[in-house]
KEPALO-387788 format. One record per residue (C-alpha): y, x, z. Coordinates in steps of 0.2 Angstrom, whole numbers, plus 2048, in hexadecimal, padded with zeros to 3 digits. Layout:
REM residues N
pt v Y u X w Z
...
//
This chain:
REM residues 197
pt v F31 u A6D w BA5
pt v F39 u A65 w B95
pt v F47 u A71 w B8A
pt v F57 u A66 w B8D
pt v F5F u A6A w B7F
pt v F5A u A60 w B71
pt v F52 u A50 w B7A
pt v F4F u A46 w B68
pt v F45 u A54 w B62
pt v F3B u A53 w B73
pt v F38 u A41 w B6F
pt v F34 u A42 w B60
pt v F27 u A4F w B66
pt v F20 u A43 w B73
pt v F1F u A34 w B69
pt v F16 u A3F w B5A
pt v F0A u A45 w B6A
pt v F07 u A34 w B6D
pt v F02 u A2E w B5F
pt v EF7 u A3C w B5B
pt v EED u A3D w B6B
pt v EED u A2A w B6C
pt v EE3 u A28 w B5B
pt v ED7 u A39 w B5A
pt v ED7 u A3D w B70
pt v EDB u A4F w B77
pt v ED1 u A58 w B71
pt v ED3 u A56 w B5C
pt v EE6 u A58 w B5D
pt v EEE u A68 w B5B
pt v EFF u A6F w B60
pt v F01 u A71 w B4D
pt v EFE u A61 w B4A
pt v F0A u A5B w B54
pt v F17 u A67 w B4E
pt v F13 u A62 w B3E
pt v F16 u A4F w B40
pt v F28 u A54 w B46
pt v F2D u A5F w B3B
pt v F2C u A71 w B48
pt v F23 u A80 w B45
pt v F15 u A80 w B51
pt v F1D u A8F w B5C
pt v F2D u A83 w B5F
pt v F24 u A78 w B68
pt v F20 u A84 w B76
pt v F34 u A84 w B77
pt v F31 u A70 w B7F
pt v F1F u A71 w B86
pt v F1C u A82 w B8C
pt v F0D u A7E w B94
pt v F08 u A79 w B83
pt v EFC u A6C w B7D
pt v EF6 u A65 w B8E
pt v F07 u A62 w B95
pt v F0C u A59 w B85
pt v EFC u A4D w B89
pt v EFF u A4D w B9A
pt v F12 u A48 w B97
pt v F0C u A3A w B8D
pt v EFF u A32 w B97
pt v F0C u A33 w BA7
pt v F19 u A28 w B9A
pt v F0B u A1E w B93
pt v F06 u A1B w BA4
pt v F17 u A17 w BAA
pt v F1C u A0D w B9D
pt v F0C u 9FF w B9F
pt v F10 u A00 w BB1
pt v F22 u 9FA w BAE
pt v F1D u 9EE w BA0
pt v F11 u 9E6 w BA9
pt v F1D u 9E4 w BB8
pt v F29 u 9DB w BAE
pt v F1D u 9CF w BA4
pt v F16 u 9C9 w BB4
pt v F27 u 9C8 w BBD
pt v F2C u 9BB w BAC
pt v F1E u 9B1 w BAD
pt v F23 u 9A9 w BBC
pt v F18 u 9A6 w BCA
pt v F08 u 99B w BC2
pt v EFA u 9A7 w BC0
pt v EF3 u 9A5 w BB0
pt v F05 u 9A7 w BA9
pt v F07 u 9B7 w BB2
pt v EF6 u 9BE w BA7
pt v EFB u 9B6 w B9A
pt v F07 u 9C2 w B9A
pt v EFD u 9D2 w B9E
pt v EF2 u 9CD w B90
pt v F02 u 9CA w B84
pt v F08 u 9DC w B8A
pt v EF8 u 9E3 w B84
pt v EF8 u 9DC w B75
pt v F0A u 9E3 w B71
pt v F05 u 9F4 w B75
pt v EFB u A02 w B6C
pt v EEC u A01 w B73
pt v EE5 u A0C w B81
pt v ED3 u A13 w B81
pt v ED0 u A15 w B95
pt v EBE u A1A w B92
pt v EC2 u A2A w B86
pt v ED0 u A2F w B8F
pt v EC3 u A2E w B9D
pt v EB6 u A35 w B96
pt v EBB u A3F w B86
pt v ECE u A45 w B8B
pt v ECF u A49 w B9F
pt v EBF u A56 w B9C
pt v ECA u A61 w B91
pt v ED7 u A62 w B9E
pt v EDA u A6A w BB1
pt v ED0 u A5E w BBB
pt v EDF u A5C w BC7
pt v EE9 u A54 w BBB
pt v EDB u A4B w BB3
pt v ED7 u A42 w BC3
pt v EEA u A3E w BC6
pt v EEE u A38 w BB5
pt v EDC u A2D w BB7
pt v EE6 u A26 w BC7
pt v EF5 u A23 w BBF
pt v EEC u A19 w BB0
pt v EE2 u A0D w BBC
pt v EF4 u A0B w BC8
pt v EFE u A07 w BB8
pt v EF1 u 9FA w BB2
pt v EED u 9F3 w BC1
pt v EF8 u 9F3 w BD0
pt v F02 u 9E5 w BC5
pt v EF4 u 9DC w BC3
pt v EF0 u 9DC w BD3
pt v EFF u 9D7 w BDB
pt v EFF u 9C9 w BD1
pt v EEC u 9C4 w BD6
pt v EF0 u 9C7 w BE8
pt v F00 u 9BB w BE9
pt v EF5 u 9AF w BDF
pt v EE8 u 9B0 w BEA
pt v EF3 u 9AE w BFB
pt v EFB u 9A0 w BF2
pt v EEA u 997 w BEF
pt v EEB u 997 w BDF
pt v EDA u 9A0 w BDB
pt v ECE u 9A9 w BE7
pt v ECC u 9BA w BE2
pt v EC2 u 9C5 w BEE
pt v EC3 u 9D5 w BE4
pt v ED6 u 9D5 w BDB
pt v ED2 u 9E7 w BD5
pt v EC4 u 9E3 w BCD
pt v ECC u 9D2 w BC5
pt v ED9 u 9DC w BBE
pt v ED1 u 9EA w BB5
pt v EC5 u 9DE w BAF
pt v ED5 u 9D5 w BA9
pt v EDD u 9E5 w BA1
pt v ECD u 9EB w B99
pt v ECC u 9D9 w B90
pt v EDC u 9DA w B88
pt v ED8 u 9EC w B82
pt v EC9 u 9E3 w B7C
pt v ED4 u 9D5 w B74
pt v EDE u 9E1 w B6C
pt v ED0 u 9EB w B63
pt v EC6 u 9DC w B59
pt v EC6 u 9E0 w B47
pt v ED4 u 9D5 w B3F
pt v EC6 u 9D0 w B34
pt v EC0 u 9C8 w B42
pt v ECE u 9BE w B44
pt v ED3 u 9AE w B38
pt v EE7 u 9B3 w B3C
pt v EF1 u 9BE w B44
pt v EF5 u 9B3 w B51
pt v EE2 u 9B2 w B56
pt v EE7 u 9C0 w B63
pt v EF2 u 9B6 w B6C
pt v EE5 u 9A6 w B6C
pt v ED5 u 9B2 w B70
pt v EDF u 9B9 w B7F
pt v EE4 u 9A7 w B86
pt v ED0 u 9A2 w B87
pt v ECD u 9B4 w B8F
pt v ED9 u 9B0 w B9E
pt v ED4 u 99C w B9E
pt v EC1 u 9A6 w BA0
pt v EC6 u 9B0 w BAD
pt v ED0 u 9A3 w BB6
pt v EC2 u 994 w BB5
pt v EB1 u 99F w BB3
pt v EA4 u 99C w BA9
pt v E9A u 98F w BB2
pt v E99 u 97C w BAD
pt v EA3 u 973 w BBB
//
């Protein structure tokens, strides 16, 4: 559990966690490089994490997690009711977050740590990214406004687009507002499919 004394320090710490484990994975980041980017000696931070380095990783993926859940929530919820609105608005939510690499997390990160919590925290990732998603596909669907046999599927092909999105090269892109363009003709792709009608 947390130290509750000094909660900025803690948040400092997670949000130096974060950053580090999001750009090199588990496995290349080291307690003392996270106490460095704070400031602490590398013994302090056994003071907030005393299960060490994979409860800091653990801690963040769980607010990560918790975090996309929320988001994506709300961007649906503010779209209104229309269906391609709605992912417009996962893919706009995406787009103005860091990006998340499911597949090293997957593949890379969960094998360094207890395979208990790498399974749950490989639950948690596919709920947060697609339970949202999915409710959206579902009402869509009972309101007849597409036909969607397999919403889980739909969505986490949705969610992994927009990562997608997010990661061409700006030098593939004529502007910055490319992003926003490239992620309306994925959803009109999803929504009308790729046959000539």
């Amino acid at each position: 559990m947390m130290a509750q004394i000094d909660n900025k320090t803690y948040e400092r710490i997670l949000a130096a966690a974060d950053a580090l484990f999001s750009q090199r994975g588990y496995a290349a980041v080291r307690l003392r490089d996270i106490a460095e980017a704070v400031g602490l000696q590398h013994a302090s931070l056994y003071y907030y994490v005393p299960g060490g380095k994979e409860q800091l990783f653990v801690e963040v993926l769980e607010r990560n997690f918790q975090r996309h859940r929320e988001g994506l929530t709300q961007a649906i919820q503010n779209a209104g009711e229309d269906i391609r609105q709605q992912m417009l608005a996962v893919m706009g939510w995406f787009l103005s977050q860091p990006p998340m690499d499911l597949a090293r997390l997957y593949y890379a990160d969960m094998p360094q740590i207890d395979p208990a919590q790498a399974e749950r925290l490989m639950r948690l990732a596919l709920d947060a990214m697609s339970i949202p998603v999915c409710s959206a596909i579902e009402a869509a669907n009972e309101a007849g406004q597409i036909a969607i046999a397999n919403p889980f599927m739909a969505a986490m092909t949705l969610v992994n687009l927009a990562q997608g999105v997010k990661l061409i090269p700006a030098s593939y892109l004529s502007k910055v507002e490319r992003r926003a363009e490239i992620s309306a003709e994925v959803v009109d792709m999803l929504l009308n499919g790729w046959r000539k009608r």
